[in-house]
DOMARBA-625037 format. One line per 10 residues: number of its first residue (from 1); their letters; for each residue x, y, z of N, C-alpha, C. Coordinates in Angstrom, 1 decimal. Layout:
BEGIN
NUM) a) X/Y/Z/X/Y/Z/X/Y/Z ~ ...
***
This chain:
BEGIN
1) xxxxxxxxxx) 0.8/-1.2/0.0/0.0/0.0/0.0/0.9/1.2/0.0 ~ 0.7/2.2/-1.2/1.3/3.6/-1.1/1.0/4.5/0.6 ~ 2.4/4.9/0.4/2.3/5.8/1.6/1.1/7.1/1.7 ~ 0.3/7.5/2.7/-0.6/8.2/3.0/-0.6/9.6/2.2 ~ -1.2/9.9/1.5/-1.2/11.6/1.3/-1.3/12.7/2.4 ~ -0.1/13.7/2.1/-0.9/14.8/3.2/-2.0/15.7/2.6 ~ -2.4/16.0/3.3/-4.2/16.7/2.7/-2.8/18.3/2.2 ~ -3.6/18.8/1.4/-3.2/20.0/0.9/-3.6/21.4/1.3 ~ -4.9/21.3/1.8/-5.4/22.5/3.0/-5.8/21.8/3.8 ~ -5.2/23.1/5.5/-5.6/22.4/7.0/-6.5/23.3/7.4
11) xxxxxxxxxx) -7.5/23.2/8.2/-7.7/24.2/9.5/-7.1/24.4/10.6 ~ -6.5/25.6/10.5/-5.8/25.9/11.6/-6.3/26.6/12.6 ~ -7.7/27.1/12.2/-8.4/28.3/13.7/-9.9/27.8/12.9 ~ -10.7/27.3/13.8/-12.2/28.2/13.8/-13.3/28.6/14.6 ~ -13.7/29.0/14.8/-14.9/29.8/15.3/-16.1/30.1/14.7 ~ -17.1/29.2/15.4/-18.7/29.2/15.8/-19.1/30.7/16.1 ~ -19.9/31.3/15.2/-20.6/32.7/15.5/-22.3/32.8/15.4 ~ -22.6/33.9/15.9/-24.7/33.4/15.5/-25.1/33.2/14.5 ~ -24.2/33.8/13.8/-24.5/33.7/12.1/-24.2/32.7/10.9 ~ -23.5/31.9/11.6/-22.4/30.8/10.6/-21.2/30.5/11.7
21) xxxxxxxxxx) -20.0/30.1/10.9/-19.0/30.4/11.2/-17.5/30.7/10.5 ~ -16.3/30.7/11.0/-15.2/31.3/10.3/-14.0/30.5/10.4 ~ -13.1/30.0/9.8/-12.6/29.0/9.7/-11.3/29.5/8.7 ~ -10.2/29.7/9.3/-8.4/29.8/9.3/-8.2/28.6/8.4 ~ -7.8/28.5/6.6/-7.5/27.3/5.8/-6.3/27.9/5.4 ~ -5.2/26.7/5.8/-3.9/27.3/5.4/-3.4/26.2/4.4 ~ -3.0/27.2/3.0/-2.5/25.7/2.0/-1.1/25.5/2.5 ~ -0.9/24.4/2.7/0.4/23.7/2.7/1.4/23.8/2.4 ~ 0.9/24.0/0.5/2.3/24.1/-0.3/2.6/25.6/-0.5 ~ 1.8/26.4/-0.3/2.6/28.3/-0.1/2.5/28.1/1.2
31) xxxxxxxxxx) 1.8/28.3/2.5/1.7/28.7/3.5/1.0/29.7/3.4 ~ 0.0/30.0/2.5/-1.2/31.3/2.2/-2.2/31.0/3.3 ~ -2.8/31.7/3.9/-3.6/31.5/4.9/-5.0/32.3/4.4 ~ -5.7/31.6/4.5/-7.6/31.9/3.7/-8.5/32.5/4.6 ~ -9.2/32.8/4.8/-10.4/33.3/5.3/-11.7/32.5/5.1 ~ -12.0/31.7/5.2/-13.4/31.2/4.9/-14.2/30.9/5.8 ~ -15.8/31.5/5.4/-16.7/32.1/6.4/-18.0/31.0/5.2 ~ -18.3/30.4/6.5/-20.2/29.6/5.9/-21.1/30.3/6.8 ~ -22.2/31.0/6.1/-23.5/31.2/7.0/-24.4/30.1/7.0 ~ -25.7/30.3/8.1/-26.2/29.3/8.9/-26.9/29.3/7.0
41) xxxxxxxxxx) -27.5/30.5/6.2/-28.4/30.4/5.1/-27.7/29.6/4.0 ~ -26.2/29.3/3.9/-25.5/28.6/3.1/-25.0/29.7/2.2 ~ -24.6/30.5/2.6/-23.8/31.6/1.9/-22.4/31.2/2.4 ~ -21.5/31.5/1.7/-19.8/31.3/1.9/-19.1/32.0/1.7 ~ -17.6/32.0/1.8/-16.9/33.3/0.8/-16.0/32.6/1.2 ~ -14.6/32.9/0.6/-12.7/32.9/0.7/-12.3/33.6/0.2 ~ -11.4/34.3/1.1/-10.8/34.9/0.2/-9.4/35.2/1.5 ~ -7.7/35.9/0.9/-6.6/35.4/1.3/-6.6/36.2/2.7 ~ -6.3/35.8/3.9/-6.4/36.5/5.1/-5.1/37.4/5.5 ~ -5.2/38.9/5.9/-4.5/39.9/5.4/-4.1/40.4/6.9
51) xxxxxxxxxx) -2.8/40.4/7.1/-2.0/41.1/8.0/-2.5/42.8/8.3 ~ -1.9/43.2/9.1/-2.4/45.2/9.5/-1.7/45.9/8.4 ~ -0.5/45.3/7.9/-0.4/46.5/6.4/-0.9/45.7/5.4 ~ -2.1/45.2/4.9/-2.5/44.9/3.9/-2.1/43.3/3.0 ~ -0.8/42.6/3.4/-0.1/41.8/3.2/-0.7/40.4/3.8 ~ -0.9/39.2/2.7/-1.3/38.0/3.1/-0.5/37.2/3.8 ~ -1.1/36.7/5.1/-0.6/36.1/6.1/0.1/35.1/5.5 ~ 0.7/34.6/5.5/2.0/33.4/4.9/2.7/32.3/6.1 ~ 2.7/31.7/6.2/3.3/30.3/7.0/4.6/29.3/6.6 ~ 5.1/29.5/7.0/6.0/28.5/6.3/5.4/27.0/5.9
61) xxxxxxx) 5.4/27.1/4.2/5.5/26.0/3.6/5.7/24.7/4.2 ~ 5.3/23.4/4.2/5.3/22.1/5.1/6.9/21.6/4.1 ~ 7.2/22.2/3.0/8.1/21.4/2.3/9.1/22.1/2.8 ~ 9.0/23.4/3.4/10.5/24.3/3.6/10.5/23.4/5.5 ~ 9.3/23.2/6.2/9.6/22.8/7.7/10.4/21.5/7.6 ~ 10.0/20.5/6.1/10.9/19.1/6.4/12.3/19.5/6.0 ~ 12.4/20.4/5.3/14.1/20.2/4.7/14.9/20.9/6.0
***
């Protein structure tokens, strides 16, 4: 049996609100960190989650933590 895949987006934060909730997706292979919000009506959105000067939060890459 092939070795396990790693998933390619994680959740790294979420939070339950009255309205839906909001949920921290960080891809793996940049370290881009998302924003994605579901309401209770099934409305959704993403989009890249932004630092105080304007700049997308970034993580170190899973391929730059193994080397």
């Amino acid at each position: 049996m092939a070795g396990k895949k790693e998933k390619r987006f994680v959740i790294k934060e979420e939070q339950g609100l009255s309205w839906g909730s909001v949920q921290v997706v960080v891809d793996t292979a940049t370290g881009v960190n998302y924003l994605f919000t579901m309401g209770i009506n099934g409305t959704s959105g993403l989009t890249p989650l932004l630092d105080a000067e304007g700049k997308p939060v970034i993580d170190p890459p899973r391929a730059a933590i193994a080397e």
